[in-house]
N, C-alpha and C positions, 0 to 999 in steps of 0.2 A: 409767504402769506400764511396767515392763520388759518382751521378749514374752516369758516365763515368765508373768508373772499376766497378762497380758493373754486369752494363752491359757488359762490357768484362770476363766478372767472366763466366758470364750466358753464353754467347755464345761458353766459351769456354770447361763449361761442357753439355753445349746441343751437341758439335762435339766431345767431346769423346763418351755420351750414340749412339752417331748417329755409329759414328765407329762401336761399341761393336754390334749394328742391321747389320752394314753391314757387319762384319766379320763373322758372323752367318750366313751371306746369305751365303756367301765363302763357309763357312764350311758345309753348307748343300744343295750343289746345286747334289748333287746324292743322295740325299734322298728321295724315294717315294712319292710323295701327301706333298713335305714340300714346303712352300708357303712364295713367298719373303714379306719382310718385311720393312719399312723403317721409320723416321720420317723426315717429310717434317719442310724445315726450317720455309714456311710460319705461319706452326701450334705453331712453337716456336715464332714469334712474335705476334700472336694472344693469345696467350696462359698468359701472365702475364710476361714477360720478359721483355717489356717497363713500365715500373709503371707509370702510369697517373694519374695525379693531376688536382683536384676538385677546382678549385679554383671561381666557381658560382652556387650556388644551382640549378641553370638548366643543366647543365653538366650530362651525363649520367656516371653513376658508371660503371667500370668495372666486368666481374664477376671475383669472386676469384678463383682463378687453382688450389688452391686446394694442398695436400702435393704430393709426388713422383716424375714423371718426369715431365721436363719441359713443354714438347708436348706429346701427345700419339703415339704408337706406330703402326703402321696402315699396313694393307696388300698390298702389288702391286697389282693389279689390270689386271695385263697382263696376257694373256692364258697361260694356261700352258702345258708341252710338255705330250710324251701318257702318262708318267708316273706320272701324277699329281702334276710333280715338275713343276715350274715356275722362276726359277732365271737362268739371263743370266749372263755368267760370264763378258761379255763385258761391260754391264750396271752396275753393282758390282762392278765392278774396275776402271768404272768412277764416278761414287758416291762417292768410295772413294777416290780417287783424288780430286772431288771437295769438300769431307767435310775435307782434308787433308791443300788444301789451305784454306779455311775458319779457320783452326783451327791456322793455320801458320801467317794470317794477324790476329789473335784477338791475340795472344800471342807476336807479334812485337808489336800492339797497346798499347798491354797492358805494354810491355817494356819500351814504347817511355816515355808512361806518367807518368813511374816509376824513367826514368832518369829526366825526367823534376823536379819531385820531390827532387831527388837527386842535381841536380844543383842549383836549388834553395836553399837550405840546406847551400851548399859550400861556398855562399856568402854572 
């Protein structure tokens, strides 16, 4: 793949792993002392998701991320209620809305440039 779909590739398995953290949050928002959880999209483009090219020996290297997930998976940070739990269903279910469109526009993207392919093909 070109890095156009590569990059669509990536983005669109960093919002499924994102999903699967937020749907844990869902499933564990009555559970004792269980602590929300999320990955932040900024940490997926710092993370090695843009591949950057060397192209002057003064250029700084990136570091390598390394194998498993794209971004890590990191705790919310918000209080939490007496019972140690911390996830609002409200923020939960707009997390996942927003990584539902994110996942929605990389897979159109990734469509368009698949038909573009295609029509070019045809002719």
């Amino acid at each position: 793949m070109t890095g156009a779909e590569g990059l669509l590739e990536s983005l669109i398995r960093f919002t499924m792993e994102r999903h699967g953290v937020i749907a844990g949050n869902i499933a564990n928002s009555d559970t004792p002392g269980y602590k929300a959880m999320d990955i932040k999209f900024e940490d997926f483009l710092s993370g090695g998701a843009l591949p950057l090219t060397v192209t002057n020996p003064a250029h700084m290297r990136a570091a390598d991320p390394g194998p498993g997930l794209l971004a890590s998976v990191q705790e919310d940070g918000s209080a939490p209620w007496k019972d140690g739990n911390n996830v609002e269903m409200d923020k939960e279910v707009a997390r996942m809305n927003e990584n539902a469109l994110l996942f929605e526009a990389g897979i159109k993207l990734l469509g368009n440039r698949m038909s573009m392919y295609s029509n070019a093909l045809k002719r």
